[in-house]
C-alpha positions as CSV (number, residue, x, y, z in Angstrom):
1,X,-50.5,-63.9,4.3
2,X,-53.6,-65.5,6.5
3,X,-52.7,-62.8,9.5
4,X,-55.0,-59.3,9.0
5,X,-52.9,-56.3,9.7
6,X,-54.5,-56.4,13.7
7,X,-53.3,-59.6,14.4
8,X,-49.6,-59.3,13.1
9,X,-48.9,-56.2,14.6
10,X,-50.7,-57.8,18.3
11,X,-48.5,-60.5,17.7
12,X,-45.1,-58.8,16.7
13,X,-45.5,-56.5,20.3
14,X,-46.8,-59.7,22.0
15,X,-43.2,-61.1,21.1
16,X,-41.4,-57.7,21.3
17,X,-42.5,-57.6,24.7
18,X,-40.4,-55.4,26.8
19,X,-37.1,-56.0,24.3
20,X,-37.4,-52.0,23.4
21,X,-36.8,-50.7,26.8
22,X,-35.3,-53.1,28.9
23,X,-31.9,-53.2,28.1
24,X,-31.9,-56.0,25.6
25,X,-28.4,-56.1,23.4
26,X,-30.1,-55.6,20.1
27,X,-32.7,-53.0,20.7
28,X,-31.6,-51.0,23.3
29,X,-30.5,-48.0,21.5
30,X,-31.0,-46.1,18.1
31,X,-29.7,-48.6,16.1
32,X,-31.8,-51.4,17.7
33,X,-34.6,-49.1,17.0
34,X,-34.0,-49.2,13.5
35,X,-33.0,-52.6,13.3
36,X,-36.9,-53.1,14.7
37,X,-38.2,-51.1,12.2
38,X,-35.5,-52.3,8.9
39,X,-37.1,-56.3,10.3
40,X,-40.7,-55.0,10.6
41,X,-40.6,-53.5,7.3
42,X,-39.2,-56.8,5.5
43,X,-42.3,-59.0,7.0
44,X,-44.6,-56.0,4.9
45,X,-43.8,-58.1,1.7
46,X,-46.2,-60.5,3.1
47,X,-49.1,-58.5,2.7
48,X,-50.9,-56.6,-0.2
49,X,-50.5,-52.9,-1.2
50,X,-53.9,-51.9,1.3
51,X,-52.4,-54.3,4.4
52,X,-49.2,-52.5,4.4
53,X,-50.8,-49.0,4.2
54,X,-52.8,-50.0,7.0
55,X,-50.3,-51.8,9.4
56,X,-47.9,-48.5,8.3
57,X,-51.1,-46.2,10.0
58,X,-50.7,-48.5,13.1
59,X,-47.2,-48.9,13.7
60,X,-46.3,-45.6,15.4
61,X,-48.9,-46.0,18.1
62,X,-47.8,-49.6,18.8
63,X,-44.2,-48.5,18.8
64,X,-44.5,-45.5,21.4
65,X,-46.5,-48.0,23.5
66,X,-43.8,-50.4,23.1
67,X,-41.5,-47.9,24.2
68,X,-43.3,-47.2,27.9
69,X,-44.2,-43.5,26.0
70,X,-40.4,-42.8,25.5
71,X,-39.5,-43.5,21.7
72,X,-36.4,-42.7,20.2
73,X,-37.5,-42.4,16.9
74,X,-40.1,-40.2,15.3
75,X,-42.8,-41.5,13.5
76,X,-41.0,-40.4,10.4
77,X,-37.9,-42.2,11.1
78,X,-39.7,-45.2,11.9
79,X,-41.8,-46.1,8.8
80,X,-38.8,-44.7,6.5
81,X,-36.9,-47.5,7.9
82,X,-40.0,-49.7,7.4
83,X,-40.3,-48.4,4.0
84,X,-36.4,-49.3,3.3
85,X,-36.7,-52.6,5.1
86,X,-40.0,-53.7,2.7
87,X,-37.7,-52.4,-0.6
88,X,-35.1,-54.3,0.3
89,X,-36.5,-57.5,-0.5
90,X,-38.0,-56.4,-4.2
């Protein structure tokens, strides 16, 4: 994939936007939260072995951000889901 790690995950919050904590049908709970994390893990399979590891380092920083400093998943939760989201695909 052309994008570095930076730039996909500014532009995957860019078009997130507000979709985590404002009542939107398919993120507004738990299970939206996963979902998020499940289709943010697939996209990983575009980018080598180091990428991932880096973008994984990232995410949880982004997400809590995303989440106006109220996440409902830990950091654990998240990239497991990530991780089974990426395996998916193999």
């Amino acid at each position: 994939m052309s994008l570095s790690p930076e730039t996909y995950l500014d532009s995957l919050f860019k078009a997130l936007g507000a979709k985590l904590i404002d009542g939107h049908p398919l993120y507004s709970h738990k299970e939206g939260h996963l979902r998020f994390a499940w289709e943010t893990g697939f996209a990983l399979n575009d980018f080598d072995d180091k990428q991932q590891k880096d973008i994984l380092s990232r995410i949880y920083s982004r997400y809590i951000k995303a989440c106006n400093l109220k996440p409902i998943l830990d950091a654990k939760d998240l990239i497991n889901e990530m991780i089974n989201g990426r395996e998916s695909k193999k």
